[in-house]
C-alpha positions as CSV (number, residue, x, y, z in Angstrom):
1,X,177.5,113.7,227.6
2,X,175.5,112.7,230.8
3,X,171.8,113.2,229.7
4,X,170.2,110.6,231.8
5,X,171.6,109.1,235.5
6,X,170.5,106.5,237.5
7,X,171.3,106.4,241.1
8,X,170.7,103.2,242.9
9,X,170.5,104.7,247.0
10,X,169.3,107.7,247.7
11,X,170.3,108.4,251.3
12,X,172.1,111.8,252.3
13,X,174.5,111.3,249.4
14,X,172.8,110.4,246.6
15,X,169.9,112.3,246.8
16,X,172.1,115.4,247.5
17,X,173.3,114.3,244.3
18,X,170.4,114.2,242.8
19,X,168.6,117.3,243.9
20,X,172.0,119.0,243.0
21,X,171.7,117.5,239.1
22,X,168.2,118.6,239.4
23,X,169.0,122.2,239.9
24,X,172.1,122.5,238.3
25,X,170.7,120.2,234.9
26,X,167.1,120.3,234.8
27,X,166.8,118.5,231.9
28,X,168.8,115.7,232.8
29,X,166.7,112.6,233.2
30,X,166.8,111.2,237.0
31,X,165.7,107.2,237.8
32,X,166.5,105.9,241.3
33,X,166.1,102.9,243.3
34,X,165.4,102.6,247.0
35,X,163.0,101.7,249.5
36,X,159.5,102.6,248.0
37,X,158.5,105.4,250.5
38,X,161.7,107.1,249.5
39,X,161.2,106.8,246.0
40,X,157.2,108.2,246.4
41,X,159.1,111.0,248.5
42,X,161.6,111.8,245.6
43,X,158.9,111.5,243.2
44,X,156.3,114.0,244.2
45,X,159.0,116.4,245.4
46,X,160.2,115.7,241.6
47,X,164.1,115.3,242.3
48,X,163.6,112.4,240.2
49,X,161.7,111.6,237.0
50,X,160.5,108.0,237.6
51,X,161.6,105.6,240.3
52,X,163.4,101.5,239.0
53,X,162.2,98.2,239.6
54,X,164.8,96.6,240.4
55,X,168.5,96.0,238.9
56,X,166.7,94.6,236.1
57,X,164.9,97.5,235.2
58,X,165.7,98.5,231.3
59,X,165.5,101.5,232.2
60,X,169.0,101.4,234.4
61,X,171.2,100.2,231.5
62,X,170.0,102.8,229.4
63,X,171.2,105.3,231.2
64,X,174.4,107.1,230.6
65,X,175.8,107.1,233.9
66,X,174.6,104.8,236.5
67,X,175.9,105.8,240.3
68,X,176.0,103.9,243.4
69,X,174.8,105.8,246.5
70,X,174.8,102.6,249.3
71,X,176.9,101.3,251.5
72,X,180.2,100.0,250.7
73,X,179.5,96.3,250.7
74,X,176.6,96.8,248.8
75,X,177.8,98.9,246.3
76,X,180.0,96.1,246.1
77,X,177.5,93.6,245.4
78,X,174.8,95.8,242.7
79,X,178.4,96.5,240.8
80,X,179.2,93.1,240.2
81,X,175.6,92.0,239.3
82,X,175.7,95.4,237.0
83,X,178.9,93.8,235.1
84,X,177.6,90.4,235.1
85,X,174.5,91.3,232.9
86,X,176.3,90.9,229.9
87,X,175.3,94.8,228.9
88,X,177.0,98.1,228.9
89,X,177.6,100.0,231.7
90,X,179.3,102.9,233.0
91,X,179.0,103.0,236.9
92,X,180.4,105.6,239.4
93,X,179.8,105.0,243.0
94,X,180.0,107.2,245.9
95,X,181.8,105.6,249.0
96,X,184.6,107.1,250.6
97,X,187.1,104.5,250.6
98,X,188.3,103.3,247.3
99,X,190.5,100.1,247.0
100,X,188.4,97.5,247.4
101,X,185.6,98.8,244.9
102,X,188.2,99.6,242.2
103,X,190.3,96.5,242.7
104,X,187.4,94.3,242.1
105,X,185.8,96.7,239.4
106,X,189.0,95.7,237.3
107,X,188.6,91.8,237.4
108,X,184.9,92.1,235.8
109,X,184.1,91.9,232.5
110,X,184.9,94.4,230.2
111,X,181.0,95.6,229.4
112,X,182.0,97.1,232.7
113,X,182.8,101.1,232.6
114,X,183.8,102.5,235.8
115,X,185.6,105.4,237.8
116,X,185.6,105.2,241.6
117,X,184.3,109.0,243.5
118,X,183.9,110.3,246.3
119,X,182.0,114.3,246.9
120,X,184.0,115.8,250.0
121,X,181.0,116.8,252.3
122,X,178.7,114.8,253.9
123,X,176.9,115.1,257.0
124,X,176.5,113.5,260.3
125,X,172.6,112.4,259.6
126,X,171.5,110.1,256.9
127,X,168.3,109.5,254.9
128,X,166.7,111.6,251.8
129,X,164.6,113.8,254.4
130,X,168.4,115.5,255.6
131,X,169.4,115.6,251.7
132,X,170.0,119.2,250.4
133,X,171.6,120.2,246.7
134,X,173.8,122.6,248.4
135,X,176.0,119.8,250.4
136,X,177.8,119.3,247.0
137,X,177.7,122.7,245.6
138,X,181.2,124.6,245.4
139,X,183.2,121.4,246.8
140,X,186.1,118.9,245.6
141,X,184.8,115.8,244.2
142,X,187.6,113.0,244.7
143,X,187.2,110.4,241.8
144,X,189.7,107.7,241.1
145,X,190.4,105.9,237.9
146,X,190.9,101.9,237.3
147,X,191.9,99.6,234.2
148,X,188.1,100.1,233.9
149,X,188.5,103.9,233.4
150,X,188.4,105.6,229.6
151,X,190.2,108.5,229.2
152,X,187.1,109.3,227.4
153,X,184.9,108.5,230.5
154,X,186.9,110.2,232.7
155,X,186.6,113.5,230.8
156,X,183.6,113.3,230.6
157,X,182.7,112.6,234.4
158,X,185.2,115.7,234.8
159,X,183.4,118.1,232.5
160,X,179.7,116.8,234.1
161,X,180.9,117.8,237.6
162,X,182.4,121.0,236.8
163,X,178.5,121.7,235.2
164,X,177.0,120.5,238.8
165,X,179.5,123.3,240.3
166,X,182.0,120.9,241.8
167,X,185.7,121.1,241.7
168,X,187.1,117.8,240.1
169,X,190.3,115.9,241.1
170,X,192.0,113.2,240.0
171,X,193.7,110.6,242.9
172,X,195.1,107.3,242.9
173,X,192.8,104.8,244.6
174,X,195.1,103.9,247.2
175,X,196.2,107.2,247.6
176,X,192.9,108.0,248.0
177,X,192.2,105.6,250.7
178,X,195.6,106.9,252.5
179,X,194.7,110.7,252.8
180,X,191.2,109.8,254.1
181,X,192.9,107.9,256.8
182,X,194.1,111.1,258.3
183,X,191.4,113.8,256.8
184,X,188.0,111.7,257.4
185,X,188.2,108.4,258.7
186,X,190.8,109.3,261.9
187,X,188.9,112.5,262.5
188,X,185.4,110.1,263.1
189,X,187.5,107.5,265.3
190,X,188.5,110.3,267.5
191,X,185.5,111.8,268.1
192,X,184.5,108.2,268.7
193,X,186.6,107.3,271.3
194,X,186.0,110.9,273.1
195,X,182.8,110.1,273.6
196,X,183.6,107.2,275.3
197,X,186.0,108.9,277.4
198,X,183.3,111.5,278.4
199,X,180.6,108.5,278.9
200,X,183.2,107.2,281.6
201,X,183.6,110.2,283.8
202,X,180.2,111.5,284.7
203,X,179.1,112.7,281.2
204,X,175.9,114.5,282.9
205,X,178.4,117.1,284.6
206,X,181.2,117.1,282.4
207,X,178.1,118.3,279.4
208,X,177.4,120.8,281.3
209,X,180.2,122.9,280.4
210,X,181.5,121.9,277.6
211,X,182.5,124.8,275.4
212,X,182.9,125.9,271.7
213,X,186.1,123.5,271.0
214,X,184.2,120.4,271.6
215,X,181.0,121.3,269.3
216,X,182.1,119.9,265.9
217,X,183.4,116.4,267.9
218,X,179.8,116.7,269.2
219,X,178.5,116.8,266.0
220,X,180.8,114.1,264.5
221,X,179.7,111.9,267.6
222,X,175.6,111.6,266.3
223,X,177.3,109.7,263.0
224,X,175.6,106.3,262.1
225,X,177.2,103.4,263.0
226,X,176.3,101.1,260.5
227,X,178.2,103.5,257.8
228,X,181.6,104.3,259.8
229,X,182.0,100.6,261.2
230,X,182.5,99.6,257.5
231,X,184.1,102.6,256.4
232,X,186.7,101.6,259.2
233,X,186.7,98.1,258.0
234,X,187.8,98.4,254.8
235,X,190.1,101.1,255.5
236,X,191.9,98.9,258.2
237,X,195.4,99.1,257.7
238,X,195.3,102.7,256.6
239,X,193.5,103.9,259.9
240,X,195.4,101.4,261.8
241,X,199.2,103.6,260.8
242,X,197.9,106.5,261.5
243,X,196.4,105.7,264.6
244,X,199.9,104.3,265.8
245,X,201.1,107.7,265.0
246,X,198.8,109.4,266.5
247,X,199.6,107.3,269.7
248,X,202.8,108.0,269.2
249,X,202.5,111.6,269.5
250,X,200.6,111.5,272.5
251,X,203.0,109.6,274.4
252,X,205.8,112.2,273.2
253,X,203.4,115.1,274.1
254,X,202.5,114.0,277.6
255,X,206.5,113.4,278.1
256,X,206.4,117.3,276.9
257,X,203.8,118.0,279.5
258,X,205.5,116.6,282.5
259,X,208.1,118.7,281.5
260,X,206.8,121.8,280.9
261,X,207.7,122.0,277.5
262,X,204.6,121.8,275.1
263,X,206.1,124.7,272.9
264,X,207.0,122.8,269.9
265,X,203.7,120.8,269.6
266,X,202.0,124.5,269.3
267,X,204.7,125.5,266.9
268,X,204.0,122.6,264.5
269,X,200.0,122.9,265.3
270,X,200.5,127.2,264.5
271,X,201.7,126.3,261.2
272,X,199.4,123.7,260.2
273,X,196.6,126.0,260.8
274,X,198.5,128.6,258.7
275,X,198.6,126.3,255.8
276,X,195.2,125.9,256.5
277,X,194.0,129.2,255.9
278,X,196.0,130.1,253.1
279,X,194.9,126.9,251.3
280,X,191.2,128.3,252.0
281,X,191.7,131.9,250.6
282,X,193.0,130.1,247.5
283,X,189.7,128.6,247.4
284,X,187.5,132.0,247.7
Protein backbone atom coordinates (compact mmCIF):
# COMPACT_ATOMS: atom_id res chain seq x y z
CA UNK A 1 0.00 0.00 0.00
CA UNK A 2 1.39 3.47 -1.10
CA UNK A 3 -0.22 5.88 1.60
CA UNK A 4 2.42 8.44 1.69
CA UNK A 5 5.10 9.52 -1.31
CA UNK A 6 7.85 11.63 -1.37
CA UNK A 7 9.05 13.08 -4.50
CA UNK A 8 12.42 14.74 -4.48
CA UNK A 9 12.04 17.17 -8.05
CA UNK A 10 9.16 18.51 -9.03
CA UNK A 11 9.75 19.76 -12.55
CA UNK A 12 7.25 18.71 -15.49
CA UNK A 13 7.46 15.11 -14.42
CA UNK A 14 7.20 14.88 -11.02
CA UNK A 15 4.77 17.36 -10.29
CA UNK A 16 2.60 15.89 -13.07
CA UNK A 17 2.98 13.06 -10.84
CA UNK A 18 2.06 14.59 -8.12
CA UNK A 19 -0.98 16.54 -9.16
CA UNK A 20 -1.99 13.22 -10.85
CA UNK A 21 -1.71 11.26 -7.11
CA UNK A 22 -3.47 14.25 -5.89
CA UNK A 23 -6.49 13.77 -7.96
CA UNK A 24 -6.58 10.27 -8.51
CA UNK A 25 -5.69 9.54 -4.32
CA UNK A 26 -6.55 12.47 -2.37
CA UNK A 27 -5.73 11.01 0.69
CA UNK A 28 -2.43 10.00 -0.09
CA UNK A 29 0.11 12.13 1.78
CA UNK A 30 2.50 14.21 -0.70
CA UNK A 31 6.16 15.67 0.68
CA UNK A 32 8.47 17.10 -1.93
CA UNK A 33 11.75 18.68 -2.28
CA UNK A 34 12.89 21.44 -4.60
CA UNK A 35 13.89 24.87 -4.91
CA UNK A 36 11.83 26.79 -2.24
CA UNK A 37 9.66 29.02 -4.60
CA UNK A 38 8.50 25.71 -6.18
CA UNK A 39 7.78 24.14 -3.11
CA UNK A 40 5.60 27.52 -1.77
CA UNK A 41 4.03 27.16 -5.39
CA UNK A 42 3.06 23.43 -4.72
CA UNK A 43 2.03 24.26 -1.34
CA UNK A 44 -0.59 26.86 -1.68
CA UNK A 45 -1.92 25.31 -4.85
CA UNK A 46 -1.97 22.09 -2.27
CA UNK A 47 -0.57 19.41 -4.76
CA UNK A 48 1.51 18.68 -1.89
CA UNK A 49 0.97 18.41 1.91
CA UNK A 50 4.21 19.80 3.28
CA UNK A 51 7.41 20.49 1.54
CA UNK A 52 11.31 18.47 3.00
CA UNK A 53 14.30 19.86 4.30
CA UNK A 54 16.63 18.25 2.93
CA UNK A 55 17.57 14.34 2.31
CA UNK A 56 17.73 14.26 5.95
CA UNK A 57 14.35 15.14 6.55
CA UNK A 58 12.50 12.22 8.79
CA UNK A 59 9.94 12.83 7.08
CA UNK A 60 11.40 11.23 3.62
CA UNK A 61 12.27 7.82 5.11
CA UNK A 62 8.99 7.47 6.47
CA UNK A 63 7.37 7.44 3.50
CA UNK A 64 6.27 4.39 1.63
CA UNK A 65 7.47 5.22 -1.69
CA UNK A 66 10.10 7.77 -2.23
CA UNK A 67 10.43 8.88 -6.15
CA UNK A 68 13.08 10.64 -7.93
CA UNK A 69 11.95 13.36 -10.40
CA UNK A 70 15.69 15.01 -11.37
CA UNK A 71 17.92 14.72 -13.76
CA UNK A 72 19.68 11.51 -14.41
CA UNK A 73 22.96 12.27 -12.73
CA UNK A 74 21.35 13.49 -9.89
CA UNK A 75 18.96 11.03 -9.41
CA UNK A 76 22.10 9.18 -9.41
CA UNK A 77 23.64 10.86 -6.65
CA UNK A 78 20.23 11.53 -3.92
CA UNK A 79 19.91 7.46 -4.61
CA UNK A 80 23.04 6.48 -3.36
CA UNK A 81 23.01 8.91 -0.41
CA UNK A 82 19.26 7.47 0.12
CA UNK A 83 21.00 3.79 0.47
CA UNK A 84 23.82 4.93 2.32
CA UNK A 85 21.68 6.21 5.34
CA UNK A 86 21.71 2.99 6.86
CA UNK A 87 17.55 3.12 6.78
CA UNK A 88 14.85 1.58 4.70
CA UNK A 89 13.99 2.72 1.59
CA UNK A 90 11.93 1.95 -1.32
CA UNK A 91 12.87 4.48 -4.26
CA UNK A 92 11.43 4.75 -7.82
CA UNK A 93 12.85 7.28 -10.09
CA UNK A 94 11.63 8.71 -13.20
CA UNK A 95 14.39 9.07 -15.92
CA UNK A 96 13.98 7.69 -19.19
CA UNK A 97 17.05 5.73 -19.57
CA UNK A 98 17.56 2.87 -17.25
CA UNK A 99 20.90 1.02 -17.11
CA UNK A 100 22.98 3.04 -15.34
CA UNK A 101 20.47 3.79 -12.41
CA UNK A 102 19.61 0.14 -11.98
CA UNK A 103 23.13 -1.23 -12.40
CA UNK A 104 24.34 0.86 -9.62
CA UNK A 105 21.02 0.58 -7.53
CA UNK A 106 22.11 -3.27 -7.26
CA UNK A 107 25.63 -2.71 -5.82
CA UNK A 108 24.14 -0.66 -2.66
CA UNK A 109 23.23 -1.84 0.35
CA UNK A 110 20.45 -3.92 0.78
CA UNK A 111 18.22 -1.23 3.11
CA UNK A 112 17.92 -0.19 -0.55
CA UNK A 113 14.36 -1.08 -2.32
CA UNK A 114 14.17 -0.06 -5.74
CA UNK A 115 12.36 -0.48 -9.24
CA UNK A 116 13.53 1.75 -12.10
CA UNK A 117 10.24 3.81 -14.23
CA UNK A 118 9.71 5.68 -16.63
CA UNK A 119 5.74 7.48 -17.49
CA UNK A 120 5.62 7.61 -21.51
CA UNK A 121 4.58 11.32 -21.97
CA UNK A 122 6.34 14.19 -21.33
CA UNK A 123 6.57 17.42 -22.84
CA UNK A 124 8.85 19.74 -24.62
CA UNK A 125 8.76 22.48 -21.60
CA UNK A 126 9.93 21.90 -18.12
CA UNK A 127 9.24 23.36 -14.66
CA UNK A 128 6.08 22.82 -12.17
CA UNK A 129 4.30 25.99 -13.84
CA UNK A 130 3.88 23.51 -17.36
CA UNK A 131 2.93 20.45 -14.94
CA UNK A 132 -0.62 19.08 -15.49
CA UNK A 133 -2.19 15.64 -13.86
CA UNK A 134 -3.48 14.75 -17.17
CA UNK A 135 0.11 14.20 -18.92
CA UNK A 136 0.09 10.79 -17.13
CA UNK A 137 -3.43 9.96 -17.17
CA UNK A 138 -4.53 6.91 -19.55
CA UNK A 139 -0.67 6.18 -20.55
CA UNK A 140 1.95 3.26 -20.31
CA UNK A 141 4.15 3.59 -17.41
CA UNK A 142 7.56 1.64 -18.30
CA UNK A 143 9.10 0.41 -14.94
CA UNK A 144 12.07 -2.00 -14.82
CA UNK A 145 12.98 -4.31 -12.06
CA UNK A 146 16.69 -4.97 -10.56
CA UNK A 147 18.27 -7.53 -7.84
CA UNK A 148 16.82 -4.56 -5.75
CA UNK A 149 13.24 -5.30 -6.94
CA UNK A 150 10.57 -7.50 -4.59
CA UNK A 151 8.19 -9.28 -6.20
CA UNK A 152 6.22 -7.79 -3.48
CA UNK A 153 7.38 -4.23 -4.39
CA UNK A 154 6.81 -4.60 -7.75
CA UNK A 155 3.16 -5.62 -7.26
CA UNK A 156 2.60 -3.21 -5.47
CA UNK A 157 4.07 -0.31 -7.62
CA UNK A 158 1.87 -2.22 -10.41
CA UNK A 159 -1.42 -2.10 -8.49
CA UNK A 160 -0.61 1.83 -7.32
CA UNK A 161 -0.35 2.88 -11.03
CA UNK A 162 -3.24 1.09 -12.35
CA UNK A 163 -5.21 3.36 -9.26
CA UNK A 164 -3.39 6.61 -10.76
CA UNK A 165 -5.04 5.39 -14.25
CA UNK A 166 -1.92 4.32 -15.87
CA UNK A 167 -1.21 1.24 -17.82
CA UNK A 168 1.70 -0.72 -16.26
CA UNK A 169 4.48 -2.67 -18.03
CA UNK A 170 7.11 -4.62 -17.17
CA UNK A 171 10.70 -4.28 -19.37
CA UNK A 172 14.08 -5.33 -18.91
CA UNK A 173 16.42 -2.41 -18.12
CA UNK A 174 18.53 -2.74 -21.09
CA UNK A 175 15.77 -3.45 -23.10
CA UNK A 176 14.34 -0.64 -21.96
CA UNK A 177 17.14 1.65 -22.78
CA UNK A 178 17.25 -0.15 -26.40
CA UNK A 179 13.57 0.65 -27.57
CA UNK A 180 13.95 4.27 -26.40
CA UNK A 181 16.88 4.55 -28.64
CA UNK A 182 14.51 4.26 -31.58
CA UNK A 183 10.97 5.53 -29.93
CA UNK A 184 12.36 8.72 -27.88
CA UNK A 185 15.85 9.40 -27.85
CA UNK A 186 16.45 9.14 -31.92
CA UNK A 187 13.18 10.94 -32.51
CA UNK A 188 14.79 14.17 -30.30
CA UNK A 189 18.26 13.82 -32.16
CA UNK A 190 16.48 14.25 -35.43
CA UNK A 191 14.63 16.99 -34.80
CA UNK A 192 17.88 18.24 -33.45
CA UNK A 193 19.89 18.04 -36.30
CA UNK A 194 16.89 19.48 -38.57
CA UNK A 195 17.06 22.38 -37.02
CA UNK A 196 20.43 22.80 -37.70
CA UNK A 197 19.89 22.04 -41.22
CA UNK A 198 17.15 24.76 -41.42
CA UNK A 199 19.42 27.31 -39.29
CA UNK A 200 22.03 26.77 -42.29
CA UNK A 201 19.86 27.65 -45.28
CA UNK A 202 18.12 30.92 -44.66
CA UNK A 203 15.81 29.75 -41.83
CA UNK A 204 13.94 33.25 -42.01
CA UNK A 205 12.48 32.15 -45.56
CA UNK A 206 12.53 28.58 -45.36
CA UNK A 207 9.90 29.30 -41.84
CA UNK A 208 7.85 30.89 -43.79
CA UNK A 209 6.35 28.07 -45.34
CA UNK A 210 6.76 25.42 -43.56
CA UNK A 211 3.68 23.26 -43.41
CA UNK A 212 1.78 20.76 -41.16
CA UNK A 213 4.53 17.83 -41.48
CA UNK A 214 7.22 19.78 -39.83
CA UNK A 215 5.04 21.01 -36.66
CA UNK A 216 5.68 18.25 -34.14
CA UNK A 217 9.74 18.39 -35.17
CA UNK A 218 8.99 22.11 -34.38
CA UNK A 219 7.70 21.33 -31.21
CA UNK A 220 10.41 18.68 -30.30
CA UNK A 221 12.99 21.39 -31.34
CA UNK A 222 12.09 23.96 -28.07
CA UNK A 223 13.29 20.76 -25.77
CA UNK A 224 15.84 21.70 -22.92
CA UNK A 225 19.21 21.06 -23.47
CA UNK A 226 20.42 20.35 -20.27
CA UNK A 227 17.89 17.20 -20.09
CA UNK A 228 18.43 15.57 -23.62
CA UNK A 229 22.38 16.17 -23.67
CA UNK A 230 22.42 13.64 -20.71
CA UNK A 231 19.67 11.59 -21.80
CA UNK A 232 21.94 11.14 -25.00
CA UNK A 233 24.94 10.54 -22.86
CA UNK A 234 24.06 7.83 -21.04
CA UNK A 235 22.20 6.18 -23.80
CA UNK A 236 25.43 6.39 -26.10
CA UNK A 237 25.85 3.27 -27.65
CA UNK A 238 22.15 2.59 -27.95
CA UNK A 239 21.51 5.92 -29.96
CA UNK A 240 24.85 5.61 -31.55
CA UNK A 241 23.41 1.77 -33.58
CA UNK A 242 20.56 3.18 -34.47
CA UNK A 243 21.77 6.23 -35.74
CA UNK A 244 24.23 4.14 -38.02
CA UNK A 245 21.09 2.53 -39.31
CA UNK A 246 19.37 5.26 -39.76
CA UNK A 247 22.39 6.53 -41.95
CA UNK A 248 22.34 3.57 -43.52
CA UNK A 249 18.97 3.94 -44.90
CA UNK A 250 19.46 7.23 -46.10
CA UNK A 251 22.35 6.44 -48.16
CA UNK A 252 20.20 3.34 -49.64
CA UNK A 253 17.16 5.73 -50.10
CA UNK A 254 18.92 8.48 -51.94
CA UNK A 255 20.56 5.58 -54.27
CA UNK A 256 16.61 4.84 -54.65
CA UNK A 257 15.98 8.47 -55.51
CA UNK A 258 18.56 8.88 -58.23
CA UNK A 259 16.88 6.12 -59.59
CA UNK A 260 13.51 6.72 -59.48
CA UNK A 261 12.64 4.01 -57.43
CA UNK A 262 11.44 5.17 -53.89
CA UNK A 263 8.47 2.58 -54.00
CA UNK A 264 9.69 0.11 -51.51
CA UNK A 265 10.67 2.75 -48.83
CA UNK A 266 6.76 3.84 -48.99
CA UNK A 267 5.82 0.21 -48.90
CA UNK A 268 7.65 -0.48 -45.70
CA UNK A 269 6.71 3.16 -44.30
CA UNK A 270 2.61 2.23 -45.43
CA UNK A 271 2.85 -0.67 -43.21
CA UNK A 272 4.44 0.71 -40.33
CA UNK A 273 1.83 3.30 -40.09
CA UNK A 274 -0.76 0.40 -40.40
CA UNK A 275 0.64 -1.26 -37.46
CA UNK A 276 0.47 1.98 -36.01
CA UNK A 277 -3.08 2.45 -36.09
CA UNK A 278 -4.28 -0.81 -35.27
CA UNK A 279 -1.98 -0.85 -32.17
CA UNK A 280 -3.94 2.48 -31.25
CA UNK A 281 -7.58 1.16 -31.73
CA UNK A 282 -6.48 -1.60 -29.39
CA UNK A 283 -5.83 0.99 -27.02
CA UNK A 284 -9.44 2.88 -27.26
Amino acid sequence: MVSTVSIIGLGLIGGSLAKLIRRQLPETKIFALDKDEVLENALASKVIDDKLQNLEDDKLYQSDLIILGTHLDTSETILTTLAESGRPVCVMDLGSVKTPICQLADTLPDTLTFIGGHPMAGREVSGFEHSHWNIFLSKRFLFAPCEKTSPEFQQTISLWLEQLGMFPVVVDYQHHDQLMAFVSHFPQFYAIALANLLAQNNPSELLQFSGGGIDDQMRLMASPDDMWQLVFSKNKNNLEAVLDQFIQILSEMKTQLSANHLKPAFDQSHEIYSHYQQLRLKKK
